[in-house]
C-alpha positions in Angstrom: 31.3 -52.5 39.8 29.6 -55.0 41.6 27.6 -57.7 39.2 23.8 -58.0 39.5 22.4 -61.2 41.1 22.7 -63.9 39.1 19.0 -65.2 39.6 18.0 -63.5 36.4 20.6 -64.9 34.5 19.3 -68.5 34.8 16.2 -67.2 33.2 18.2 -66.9 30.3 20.2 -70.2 30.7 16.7 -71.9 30.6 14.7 -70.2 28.1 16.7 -67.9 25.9 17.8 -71.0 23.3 14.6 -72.5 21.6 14.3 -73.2 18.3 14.1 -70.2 16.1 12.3 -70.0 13.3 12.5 -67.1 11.2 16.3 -66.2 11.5 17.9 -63.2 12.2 18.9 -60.4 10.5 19.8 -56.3 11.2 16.1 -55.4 10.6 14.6 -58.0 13.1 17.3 -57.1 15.4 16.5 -53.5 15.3 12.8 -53.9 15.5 13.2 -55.9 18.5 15.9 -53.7 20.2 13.6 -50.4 19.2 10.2 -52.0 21.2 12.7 -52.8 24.1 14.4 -49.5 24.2 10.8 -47.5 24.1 9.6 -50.1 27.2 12.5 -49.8 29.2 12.9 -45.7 28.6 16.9 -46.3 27.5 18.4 -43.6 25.5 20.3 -46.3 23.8 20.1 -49.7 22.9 22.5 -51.8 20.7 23.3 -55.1 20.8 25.6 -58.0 18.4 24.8 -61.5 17.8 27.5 -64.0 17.1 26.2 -67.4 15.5 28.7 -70.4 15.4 29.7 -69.7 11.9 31.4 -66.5 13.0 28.8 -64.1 11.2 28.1 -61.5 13.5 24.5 -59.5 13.4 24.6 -55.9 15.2 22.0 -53.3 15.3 22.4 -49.6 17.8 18.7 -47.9 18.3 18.3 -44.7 20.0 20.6 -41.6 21.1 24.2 -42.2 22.2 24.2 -38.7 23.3 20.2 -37.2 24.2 21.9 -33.8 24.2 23.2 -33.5 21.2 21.0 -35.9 19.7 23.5 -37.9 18.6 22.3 -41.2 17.1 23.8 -44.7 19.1 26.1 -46.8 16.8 27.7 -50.3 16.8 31.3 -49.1 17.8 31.6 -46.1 20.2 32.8 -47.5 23.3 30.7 -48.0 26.8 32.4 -49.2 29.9 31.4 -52.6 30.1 31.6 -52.7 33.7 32.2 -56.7 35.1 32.6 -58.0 31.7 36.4 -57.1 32.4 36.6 -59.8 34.6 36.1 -62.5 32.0 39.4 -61.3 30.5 41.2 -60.8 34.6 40.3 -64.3 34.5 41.1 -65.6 31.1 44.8 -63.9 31.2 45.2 -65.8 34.7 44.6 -69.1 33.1 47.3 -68.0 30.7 49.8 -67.3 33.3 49.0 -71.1 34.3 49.4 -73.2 31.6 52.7 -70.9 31.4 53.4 -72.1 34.5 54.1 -68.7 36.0 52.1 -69.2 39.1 49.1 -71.7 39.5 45.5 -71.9 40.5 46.9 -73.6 43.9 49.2 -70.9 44.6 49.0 -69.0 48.2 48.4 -65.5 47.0 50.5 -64.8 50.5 53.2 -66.6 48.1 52.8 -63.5 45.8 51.4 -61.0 47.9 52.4 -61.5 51.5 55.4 -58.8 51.8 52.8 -55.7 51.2 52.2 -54.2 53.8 48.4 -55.0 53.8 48.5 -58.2 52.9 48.2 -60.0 56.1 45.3 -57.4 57.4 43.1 -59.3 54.4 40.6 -61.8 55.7 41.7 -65.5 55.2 45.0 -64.1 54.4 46.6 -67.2 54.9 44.3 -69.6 53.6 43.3 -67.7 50.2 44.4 -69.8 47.0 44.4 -68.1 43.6 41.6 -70.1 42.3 39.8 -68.0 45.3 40.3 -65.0 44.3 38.8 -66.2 40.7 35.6 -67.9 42.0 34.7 -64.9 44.3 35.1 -67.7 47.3 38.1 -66.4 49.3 35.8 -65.2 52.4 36.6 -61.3 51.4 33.8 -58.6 51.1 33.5 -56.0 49.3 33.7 -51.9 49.2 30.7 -50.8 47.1 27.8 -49.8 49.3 30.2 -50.0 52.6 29.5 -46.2 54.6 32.9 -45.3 55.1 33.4 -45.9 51.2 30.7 -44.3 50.6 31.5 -41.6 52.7 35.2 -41.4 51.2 33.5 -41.0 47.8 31.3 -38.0 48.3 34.1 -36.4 50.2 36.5 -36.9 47.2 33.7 -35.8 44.7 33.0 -32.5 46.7 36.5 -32.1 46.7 37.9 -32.6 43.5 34.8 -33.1 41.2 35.3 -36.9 40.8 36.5 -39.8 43.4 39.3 -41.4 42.3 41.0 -44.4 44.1 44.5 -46.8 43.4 43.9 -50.5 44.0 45.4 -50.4 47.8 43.0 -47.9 49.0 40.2 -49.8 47.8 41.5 -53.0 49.3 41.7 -51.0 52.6 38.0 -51.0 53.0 37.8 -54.6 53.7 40.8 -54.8 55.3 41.0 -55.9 59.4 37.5 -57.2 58.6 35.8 -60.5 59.4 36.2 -63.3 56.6 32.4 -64.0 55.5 33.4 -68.0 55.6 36.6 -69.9 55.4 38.2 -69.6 52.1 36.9 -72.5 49.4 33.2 -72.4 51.7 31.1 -70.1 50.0 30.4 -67.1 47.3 30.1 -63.9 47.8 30.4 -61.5 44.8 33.7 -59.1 45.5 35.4 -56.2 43.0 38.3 -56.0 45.8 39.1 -59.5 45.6 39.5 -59.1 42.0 41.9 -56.0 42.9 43.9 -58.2 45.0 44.4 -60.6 41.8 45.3 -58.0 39.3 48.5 -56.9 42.5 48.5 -60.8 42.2 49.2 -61.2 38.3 51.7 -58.4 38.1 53.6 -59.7 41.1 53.9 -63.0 39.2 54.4 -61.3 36.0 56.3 -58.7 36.3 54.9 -56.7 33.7 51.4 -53.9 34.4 47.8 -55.9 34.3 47.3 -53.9 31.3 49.8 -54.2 28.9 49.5 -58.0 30.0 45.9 -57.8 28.4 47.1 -55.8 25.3 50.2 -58.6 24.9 48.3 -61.5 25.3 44.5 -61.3 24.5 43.4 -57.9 22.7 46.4 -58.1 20.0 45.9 -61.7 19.2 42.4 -61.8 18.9 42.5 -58.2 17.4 40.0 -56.8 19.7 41.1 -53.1 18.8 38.1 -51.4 20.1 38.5 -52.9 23.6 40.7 -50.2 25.4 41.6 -49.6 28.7 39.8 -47.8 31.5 42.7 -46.3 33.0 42.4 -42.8 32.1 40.0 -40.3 34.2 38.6 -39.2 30.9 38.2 -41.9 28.5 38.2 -41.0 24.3 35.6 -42.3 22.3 33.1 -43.1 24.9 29.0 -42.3 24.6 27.8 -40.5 27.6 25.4 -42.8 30.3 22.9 -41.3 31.9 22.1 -42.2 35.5 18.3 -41.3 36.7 18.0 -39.5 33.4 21.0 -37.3 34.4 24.1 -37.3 32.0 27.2 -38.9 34.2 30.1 -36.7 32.2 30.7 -33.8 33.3 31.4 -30.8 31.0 35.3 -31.5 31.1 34.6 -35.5 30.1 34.8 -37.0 34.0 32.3 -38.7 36.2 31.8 -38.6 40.1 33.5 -42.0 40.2 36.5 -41.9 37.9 36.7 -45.0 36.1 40.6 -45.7 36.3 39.7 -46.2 39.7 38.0 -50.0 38.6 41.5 -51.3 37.2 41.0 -55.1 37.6 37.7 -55.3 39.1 36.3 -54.8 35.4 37.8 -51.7 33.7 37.7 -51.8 30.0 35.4 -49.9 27.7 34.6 -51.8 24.7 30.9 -52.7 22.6 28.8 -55.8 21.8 30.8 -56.7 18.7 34.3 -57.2 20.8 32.4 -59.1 23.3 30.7 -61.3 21.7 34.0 -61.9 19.6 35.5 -62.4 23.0 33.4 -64.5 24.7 33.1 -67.1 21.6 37.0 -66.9 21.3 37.4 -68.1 24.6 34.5 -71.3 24.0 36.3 -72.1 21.2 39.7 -72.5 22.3 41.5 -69.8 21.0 42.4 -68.1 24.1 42.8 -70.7 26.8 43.8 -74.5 26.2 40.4 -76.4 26.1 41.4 -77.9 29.3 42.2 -74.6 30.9 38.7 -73.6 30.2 37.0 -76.4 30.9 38.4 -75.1 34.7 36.8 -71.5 34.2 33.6 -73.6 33.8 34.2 -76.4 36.3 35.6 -73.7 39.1 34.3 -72.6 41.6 31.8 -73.1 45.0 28.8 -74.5 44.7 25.7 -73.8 46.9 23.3 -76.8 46.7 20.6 -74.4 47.1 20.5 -73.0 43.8 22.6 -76.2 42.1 21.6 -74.5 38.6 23.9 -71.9 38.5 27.7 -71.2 39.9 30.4 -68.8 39.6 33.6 -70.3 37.8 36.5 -68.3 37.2 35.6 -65.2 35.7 32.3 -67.0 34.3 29.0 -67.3 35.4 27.8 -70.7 34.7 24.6 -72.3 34.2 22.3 -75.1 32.9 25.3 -77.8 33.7 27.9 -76.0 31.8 26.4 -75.3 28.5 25.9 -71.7 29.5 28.1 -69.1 30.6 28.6 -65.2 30.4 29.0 -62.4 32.7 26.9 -59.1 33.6 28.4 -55.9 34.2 27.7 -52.5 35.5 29.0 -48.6 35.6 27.3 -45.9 36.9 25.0 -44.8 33.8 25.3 -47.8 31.6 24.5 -51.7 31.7 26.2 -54.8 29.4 25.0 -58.2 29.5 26.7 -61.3 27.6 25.8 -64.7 27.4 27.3 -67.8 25.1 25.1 -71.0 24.5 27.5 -73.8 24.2 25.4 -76.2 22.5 24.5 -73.9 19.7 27.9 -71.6 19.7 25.8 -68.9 19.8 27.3 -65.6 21.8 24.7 -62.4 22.4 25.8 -58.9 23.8 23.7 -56.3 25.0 24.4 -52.7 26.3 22.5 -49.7 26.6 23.9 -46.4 28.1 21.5 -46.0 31.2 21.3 -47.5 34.5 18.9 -48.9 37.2 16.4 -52.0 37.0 16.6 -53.3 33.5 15.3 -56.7 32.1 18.2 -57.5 29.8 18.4 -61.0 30.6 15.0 -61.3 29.3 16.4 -59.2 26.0 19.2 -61.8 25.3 16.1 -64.6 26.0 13.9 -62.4 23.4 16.9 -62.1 20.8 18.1 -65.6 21.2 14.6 -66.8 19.7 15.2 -65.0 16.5 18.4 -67.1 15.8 18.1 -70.0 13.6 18.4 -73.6 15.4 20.5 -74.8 13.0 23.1 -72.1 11.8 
Protein backbone atom coordinates (compact mmCIF):
# COMPACT_ATOMS: atom_id res chain seq x y z
CA UNK A 1 0.00 0.00 0.00
CA UNK A 2 0.80 3.37 -0.57
CA UNK A 3 4.09 4.67 1.62
CA UNK A 4 3.58 7.54 4.18
CA UNK A 5 5.14 11.00 3.20
CA UNK A 6 8.47 11.01 3.51
CA UNK A 7 8.73 14.33 5.49
CA UNK A 8 8.93 12.39 8.73
CA UNK A 9 11.55 10.30 7.62
CA UNK A 10 14.12 13.14 7.37
CA UNK A 11 13.47 13.70 10.97
CA UNK A 12 15.16 10.55 11.40
CA UNK A 13 17.95 11.06 8.74
CA UNK A 14 18.89 14.19 10.89
CA UNK A 15 18.49 13.33 14.42
CA UNK A 16 18.17 9.63 15.04
CA UNK A 17 22.25 8.95 14.92
CA UNK A 18 23.98 10.86 17.94
CA UNK A 19 26.30 9.52 20.01
CA UNK A 20 25.01 7.05 22.40
CA UNK A 21 26.05 6.56 25.54
CA UNK A 22 24.82 3.81 27.46
CA UNK A 23 24.53 1.03 24.81
CA UNK A 24 21.96 -1.14 23.97
CA UNK A 25 20.65 -4.17 25.15
CA UNK A 26 17.02 -6.37 25.21
CA UNK A 27 16.03 -4.65 28.54
CA UNK A 28 16.64 -0.97 27.39
CA UNK A 29 15.06 -1.96 24.18
CA UNK A 30 12.01 -3.21 25.81
CA UNK A 31 11.69 -0.47 28.26
CA UNK A 32 11.78 1.91 25.58
CA UNK A 33 9.40 0.03 23.15
CA UNK A 34 6.85 -0.63 26.41
CA UNK A 35 6.58 3.49 27.17
CA UNK A 36 6.08 3.89 23.30
CA UNK A 37 3.55 1.22 22.94
CA UNK A 38 1.43 2.53 26.21
CA UNK A 39 1.73 6.37 24.41
CA UNK A 40 0.74 5.33 21.07
CA UNK A 41 -2.27 2.75 22.35
CA UNK A 42 -0.55 -0.26 19.99
CA UNK A 43 -1.43 -3.65 20.91
CA UNK A 44 2.03 -4.59 19.76
CA UNK A 45 5.30 -3.29 19.59
CA UNK A 46 8.56 -5.12 18.60
CA UNK A 47 11.38 -3.96 16.98
CA UNK A 48 15.41 -5.40 15.97
CA UNK A 49 18.50 -3.45 15.98
CA UNK A 50 21.34 -4.45 13.74
CA UNK A 51 24.87 -2.79 14.75
CA UNK A 52 27.67 -3.04 12.17
CA UNK A 53 29.19 -6.08 13.81
CA UNK A 54 26.18 -8.11 12.81
CA UNK A 55 24.84 -8.56 16.46
CA UNK A 56 21.30 -8.09 16.27
CA UNK A 57 19.18 -6.68 19.51
CA UNK A 58 15.27 -7.52 19.36
CA UNK A 59 12.68 -7.04 21.87
CA UNK A 60 8.37 -7.70 21.11
CA UNK A 61 6.10 -5.82 23.93
CA UNK A 62 2.47 -6.12 24.10
CA UNK A 63 -0.30 -8.60 22.55
CA UNK A 64 0.08 -10.06 19.14
CA UNK A 65 -3.44 -11.22 19.40
CA UNK A 66 -5.73 -8.84 22.20
CA UNK A 67 -8.26 -11.63 21.93
CA UNK A 68 -6.75 -14.24 22.95
CA UNK A 69 -4.23 -12.42 24.82
CA UNK A 70 -1.55 -13.78 23.08
CA UNK A 71 1.75 -12.18 23.96
CA UNK A 72 3.76 -10.37 20.64
CA UNK A 73 7.10 -12.13 19.77
CA UNK A 74 10.24 -11.46 17.66
CA UNK A 75 9.26 -13.90 14.77
CA UNK A 76 5.54 -14.27 13.89
CA UNK A 77 5.13 -12.65 10.65
CA UNK A 78 3.36 -9.06 9.86
CA UNK A 79 2.86 -7.89 6.43
CA UNK A 80 5.41 -5.43 6.03
CA UNK A 81 3.51 -3.50 3.58
CA UNK A 82 6.13 -1.16 1.16
CA UNK A 83 9.12 -2.68 2.60
CA UNK A 84 8.64 -5.27 -0.37
CA UNK A 85 9.68 -2.89 -2.63
CA UNK A 86 13.23 -2.62 -1.42
CA UNK A 87 13.55 -6.29 -2.49
CA UNK A 88 11.19 -5.43 -6.21
CA UNK A 89 14.01 -3.17 -6.51
CA UNK A 90 17.01 -4.97 -5.31
CA UNK A 91 16.16 -8.20 -7.65
CA UNK A 92 15.88 -5.64 -10.64
CA UNK A 93 19.38 -4.53 -10.10
CA UNK A 94 20.20 -8.20 -10.29
CA UNK A 95 18.55 -8.74 -13.59
CA UNK A 96 21.03 -5.82 -14.68
CA UNK A 97 24.23 -6.56 -13.82
CA UNK A 98 22.96 -9.97 -15.46
CA UNK A 99 22.37 -8.10 -18.23
CA UNK A 100 18.92 -9.47 -18.74
CA UNK A 101 17.31 -6.17 -19.38
CA UNK A 102 18.63 -2.69 -18.15
CA UNK A 103 17.73 0.38 -16.23
CA UNK A 104 17.44 2.22 -19.82
CA UNK A 105 15.21 -0.24 -21.17
CA UNK A 106 11.62 0.93 -22.73
CA UNK A 107 9.34 -1.03 -20.57
CA UNK A 108 7.23 -0.87 -24.06
CA UNK A 109 10.39 -3.12 -25.07
CA UNK A 110 8.99 -5.69 -22.44
CA UNK A 111 5.60 -4.84 -22.07
CA UNK A 112 4.18 -3.21 -25.22
CA UNK A 113 2.26 -6.40 -26.76
CA UNK A 114 -0.31 -6.47 -23.58
CA UNK A 115 -3.12 -5.39 -24.43
CA UNK A 116 -2.99 -2.46 -21.81
CA UNK A 117 0.18 -1.44 -22.28
CA UNK A 118 -0.17 1.39 -24.58
CA UNK A 119 -3.48 2.78 -22.48
CA UNK A 120 -0.62 3.56 -19.54
CA UNK A 121 0.40 7.22 -19.33
CA UNK A 122 3.86 7.98 -20.82
CA UNK A 123 3.63 4.61 -22.30
CA UNK A 124 6.14 5.38 -24.64
CA UNK A 125 8.50 7.34 -22.83
CA UNK A 126 8.68 5.23 -19.55
CA UNK A 127 12.24 3.71 -18.90
CA UNK A 128 12.80 0.97 -16.27
CA UNK A 129 14.70 3.10 -14.03
CA UNK A 130 11.07 4.95 -13.96
CA UNK A 131 9.23 2.63 -12.81
CA UNK A 132 11.98 2.21 -9.81
CA UNK A 133 12.12 5.86 -8.83
CA UNK A 134 8.29 6.32 -8.76
CA UNK A 135 8.98 9.08 -11.67
CA UNK A 136 7.34 7.54 -14.75
CA UNK A 137 4.27 10.18 -14.71
CA UNK A 138 1.69 7.20 -13.60
CA UNK A 139 -0.76 7.62 -10.60
CA UNK A 140 -2.00 5.57 -8.48
CA UNK A 141 -5.24 3.31 -7.37
CA UNK A 142 -5.46 3.63 -3.58
CA UNK A 143 -7.91 6.32 -2.57
CA UNK A 144 -9.24 6.61 -6.46
CA UNK A 145 -13.52 6.40 -6.13
CA UNK A 146 -14.04 3.92 -8.65
CA UNK A 147 -11.36 1.68 -6.77
CA UNK A 148 -12.73 2.42 -3.98
CA UNK A 149 -16.03 1.68 -5.08
CA UNK A 150 -14.73 -1.72 -6.74
CA UNK A 151 -13.51 -2.70 -3.24
CA UNK A 152 -16.55 -2.35 -1.15
CA UNK A 153 -18.55 -3.97 -3.96
CA UNK A 154 -16.08 -6.97 -3.98
CA UNK A 155 -16.02 -7.05 -0.02
CA UNK A 156 -19.98 -7.11 0.10
CA UNK A 157 -19.76 -9.73 -2.28
CA UNK A 158 -17.39 -12.13 -1.44
CA UNK A 159 -16.18 -11.12 2.09
CA UNK A 160 -12.77 -9.81 0.96
CA UNK A 161 -11.67 -7.73 -2.45
CA UNK A 162 -9.28 -9.43 -4.21
CA UNK A 163 -7.52 -8.10 -7.40
CA UNK A 164 -4.61 -9.64 -10.15
CA UNK A 165 -2.08 -7.10 -11.18
CA UNK A 166 -3.97 -6.00 -14.61
CA UNK A 167 -7.05 -4.93 -12.93
CA UNK A 168 -5.29 -2.80 -10.66
CA UNK A 169 -3.26 -1.33 -13.40
CA UNK A 170 -6.64 -0.61 -15.05
CA UNK A 171 -7.44 2.06 -12.66
CA UNK A 172 -4.85 4.40 -13.95
CA UNK A 173 -5.13 3.39 -17.25
CA UNK A 174 -6.39 6.05 -20.26
CA UNK A 175 -5.43 8.64 -17.52
CA UNK A 176 -3.48 11.79 -17.78
CA UNK A 177 0.48 11.34 -17.05
CA UNK A 178 1.04 13.64 -13.87
CA UNK A 179 4.47 14.97 -15.80
CA UNK A 180 6.63 13.65 -18.47
CA UNK A 181 8.40 10.61 -17.52
CA UNK A 182 12.05 11.43 -15.71
CA UNK A 183 10.17 15.13 -14.39
CA UNK A 184 8.90 14.41 -11.15
CA UNK A 185 7.84 11.93 -8.16
CA UNK A 186 4.84 10.83 -7.31
CA UNK A 187 4.57 7.81 -4.96
CA UNK A 188 2.72 4.84 -7.11
CA UNK A 189 1.89 0.86 -5.99
CA UNK A 190 0.71 0.36 -9.76
CA UNK A 191 3.82 1.44 -11.27
CA UNK A 192 5.49 -1.05 -9.13
CA UNK A 193 2.81 -3.63 -10.60
CA UNK A 194 3.77 -2.81 -13.99
CA UNK A 195 7.55 -3.67 -12.98
CA UNK A 196 6.95 -6.99 -11.41
CA UNK A 197 4.76 -7.85 -15.38
CA UNK A 198 8.17 -6.14 -16.30
CA UNK A 199 10.70 -8.56 -14.50
CA UNK A 200 8.85 -11.73 -15.38
CA UNK A 201 8.56 -10.70 -18.97
CA UNK A 202 12.41 -10.34 -18.93
CA UNK A 203 12.80 -13.28 -16.92
CA UNK A 204 10.80 -15.69 -17.72
CA UNK A 205 10.31 -17.13 -14.47
CA UNK A 206 7.14 -15.82 -11.61
CA UNK A 207 8.30 -12.47 -9.50
CA UNK A 208 8.21 -14.80 -6.70
CA UNK A 209 10.10 -17.62 -7.05
CA UNK A 210 12.69 -14.98 -8.65
CA UNK A 211 12.82 -13.46 -4.94
CA UNK A 212 13.06 -17.03 -3.35
CA UNK A 213 16.04 -17.99 -6.06
CA UNK A 214 17.91 -14.99 -5.79
CA UNK A 215 17.61 -13.05 -2.51
CA UNK A 216 15.63 -14.99 0.45
CA UNK A 217 17.72 -18.40 -0.08
CA UNK A 218 21.10 -16.73 -0.25
CA UNK A 219 20.76 -14.51 2.37
CA UNK A 220 18.68 -17.17 4.29
CA UNK A 221 15.84 -14.88 5.08
CA UNK A 222 13.42 -17.99 5.87
CA UNK A 223 10.95 -16.07 7.75
CA UNK A 224 10.35 -13.67 4.83
CA UNK A 225 7.43 -15.39 2.89
CA UNK A 226 5.26 -14.50 0.25
CA UNK A 227 1.97 -12.67 0.40
CA UNK A 228 0.29 -14.48 -2.26
CA UNK A 229 -2.11 -16.47 -0.49
CA UNK A 230 -5.70 -14.99 0.69
CA UNK A 231 -4.96 -16.43 4.07
CA UNK A 232 -1.57 -16.09 5.11
CA UNK A 233 0.04 -18.90 7.92
CA UNK A 234 1.85 -17.59 10.76
CA UNK A 235 0.71 -14.11 10.76
CA UNK A 236 -0.41 -11.90 14.14
CA UNK A 237 -3.70 -10.36 13.57
CA UNK A 238 -3.67 -6.09 13.05
CA UNK A 239 -6.16 -4.30 14.28
CA UNK A 240 -7.48 -1.23 12.33
CA UNK A 241 -9.45 1.49 14.65
CA UNK A 242 -9.23 -1.01 17.41
CA UNK A 243 -11.07 -3.57 15.23
CA UNK A 244 -9.32 -6.98 14.47
CA UNK A 245 -8.71 -7.05 10.41
CA UNK A 246 -9.06 -11.15 10.14
CA UNK A 247 -11.95 -12.37 9.85
CA UNK A 248 -13.07 -15.66 11.60
CA UNK A 249 -11.96 -17.86 8.51
CA UNK A 250 -8.23 -15.97 8.50
CA UNK A 251 -9.06 -13.26 5.52
CA UNK A 252 -9.25 -9.44 5.51
CA UNK A 253 -11.52 -7.03 3.43
CA UNK A 254 -8.48 -6.44 1.17
CA UNK A 255 -6.89 -9.75 0.42
CA UNK A 256 -3.37 -9.35 0.55
CA UNK A 257 -2.23 -11.53 -2.64
CA UNK A 258 -3.89 -8.79 -4.23
CA UNK A 259 -0.39 -6.40 -3.35
CA UNK A 260 2.02 -8.85 -5.40
CA UNK A 261 4.85 -6.48 -6.35
CA UNK A 262 3.72 -3.27 -4.93
CA UNK A 263 5.12 -4.67 -1.51
CA UNK A 264 3.66 -8.12 -0.63
CA UNK A 265 5.77 -10.09 1.76
CA UNK A 266 5.10 -10.78 5.33
CA UNK A 267 8.22 -10.94 7.25
CA UNK A 268 9.52 -9.25 11.01
CA UNK A 269 12.21 -6.71 12.14
CA UNK A 270 14.95 -9.36 12.48
CA UNK A 271 14.69 -10.28 8.48
CA UNK A 272 14.64 -6.68 7.63
CA UNK A 273 17.06 -5.40 9.34
CA UNK A 274 19.25 -8.46 8.08
CA UNK A 275 17.97 -7.34 4.73
CA UNK A 276 18.44 -3.94 4.56
CA UNK A 277 22.23 -4.16 5.99
CA UNK A 278 22.84 -7.03 3.39
CA UNK A 279 22.11 -4.88 0.64
CA UNK A 280 24.59 -1.73 2.23
CA UNK A 281 27.07 -4.07 2.54
CA UNK A 282 27.33 -5.57 -0.80
CA UNK A 283 26.04 -8.81 -0.46
CA UNK A 284 23.14 -8.50 -2.66
CA UNK A 285 23.87 -6.02 -5.36
CA UNK A 286 27.47 -5.11 -6.78
CA UNK A 287 28.53 -1.95 -4.75
CA UNK A 288 28.20 -0.14 -7.85
CA UNK A 289 24.78 -1.39 -8.51
CA UNK A 290 23.73 0.09 -5.28
CA UNK A 291 25.39 2.94 -5.34
CA UNK A 292 22.52 3.49 -8.27
CA UNK A 293 19.57 2.57 -5.86
CA UNK A 294 21.07 5.47 -3.89
CA UNK A 295 22.04 7.85 -6.68
CA UNK A 296 18.49 7.14 -8.66
CA UNK A 297 16.06 8.86 -8.95
CA UNK A 298 14.25 12.70 -9.39
CA UNK A 299 15.15 15.23 -7.38
CA UNK A 300 12.85 18.21 -6.35
CA UNK A 301 15.02 21.15 -5.31
CA UNK A 302 12.44 21.97 -2.92
CA UNK A 303 13.15 19.51 -0.39
CA UNK A 304 16.96 18.72 -1.74
CA UNK A 305 17.38 16.67 1.65
CA UNK A 306 15.64 13.72 0.73
CA UNK A 307 14.84 11.68 -2.74
CA UNK A 308 13.41 8.46 -3.75
CA UNK A 309 16.14 6.06 -5.37
CA UNK A 310 15.26 2.82 -6.61
CA UNK A 311 13.35 1.05 -4.06
CA UNK A 312 15.09 3.37 -1.29
CA UNK A 313 14.27 6.38 0.27
CA UNK A 314 17.24 8.42 0.65
CA UNK A 315 18.38 11.04 2.79
CA UNK A 316 21.02 13.28 4.53
CA UNK A 317 23.34 13.03 1.06
CA UNK A 318 23.21 9.37 0.92
CA UNK A 319 24.22 8.23 4.24
CA UNK A 320 20.68 7.27 4.98
CA UNK A 321 18.31 5.15 3.42
CA UNK A 322 15.24 2.87 4.29
CA UNK A 323 11.70 2.50 3.37
CA UNK A 324 8.20 2.72 5.24
CA UNK A 325 5.50 0.45 4.70
CA UNK A 326 1.90 -0.01 5.34
CA UNK A 327 -1.24 -2.72 5.41
CA UNK A 328 -4.44 -2.22 6.67
CA UNK A 329 -3.94 -2.92 10.53
CA UNK A 330 -0.25 -2.86 10.81
CA UNK A 331 2.79 -0.40 10.27
CA UNK A 332 6.82 -1.31 9.63
CA UNK A 333 9.35 1.29 9.46
CA UNK A 334 13.27 0.60 8.52
CA UNK A 335 16.02 2.70 8.36
CA UNK A 336 20.06 1.95 7.83
CA UNK A 337 22.71 4.69 8.89
CA UNK A 338 25.50 4.32 6.57
CA UNK A 339 28.12 5.96 8.48
CA UNK A 340 27.64 3.91 11.47
CA UNK A 341 26.20 0.50 9.71
CA UNK A 342 23.67 0.61 11.95
CA UNK A 343 20.04 -0.96 10.55
CA UNK A 344 16.76 -0.43 12.91
CA UNK A 345 13.15 -2.06 12.26
CA UNK A 346 10.04 -1.28 13.73
CA UNK A 347 6.51 -2.81 13.41
CA UNK A 348 3.65 -2.85 15.52
CA UNK A 349 0.29 -4.59 14.51
CA UNK A 350 -2.11 -1.46 14.37
CA UNK A 351 -2.66 1.32 12.07
CA UNK A 352 -3.35 5.11 11.70
CA UNK A 353 -1.11 8.13 12.77
CA UNK A 354 1.92 6.70 14.42
CA UNK A 355 5.31 8.52 15.31
CA UNK A 356 7.66 5.65 14.41
CA UNK A 357 10.10 7.67 12.78
CA UNK A 358 10.57 9.36 16.01
CA UNK A 359 10.84 5.60 17.60
CA UNK A 360 13.79 4.63 15.28
CA UNK A 361 15.27 8.39 16.30
CA UNK A 362 14.52 7.38 20.18
CA UNK A 363 16.16 3.74 19.66
CA UNK A 364 19.02 4.96 17.60
CA UNK A 365 20.24 7.06 20.73
CA UNK A 366 20.64 3.89 22.81
CA UNK A 367 23.25 2.42 20.34
CA UNK A 368 26.74 2.87 21.10
CA UNK A 369 28.79 5.44 18.74
CA UNK A 370 31.42 3.25 18.35
CA UNK A 371 30.19 -0.48 17.94
Amino acid sequence: MRAVRATTWLLVATLAWSPAVLGIDQQSLSTLLEQARLEMKMPGLRAAVRQSDGRIVRAAVGLGDKESEIPLDDSIGMPGGSTGKSFVAALTMLLVEDGTLSLDDPVSKWLGDTSWYEKLPNADDILVRHLLSHSSGISDYPGKVSFNLSMVGRVVRHGSAKYEPEELIGFVLGKRPRFPAGEGYYYTDAGYLVLGRLIEAAAGKAYYDLLQERILDPLQLDEVRPADQSVLENITPGYMGGRRNLKKDGRMKFDPSSEWTGGGLTTNPTMLVQFYAALAEGRIVEPESFAQMLDGGWRDPKTPEWHYGFGLFVYDGGNSFGHAGLWPGYRTRVMHHLPTGTTIAVQTNRDGRLDLAGLISQIAELVPATQ
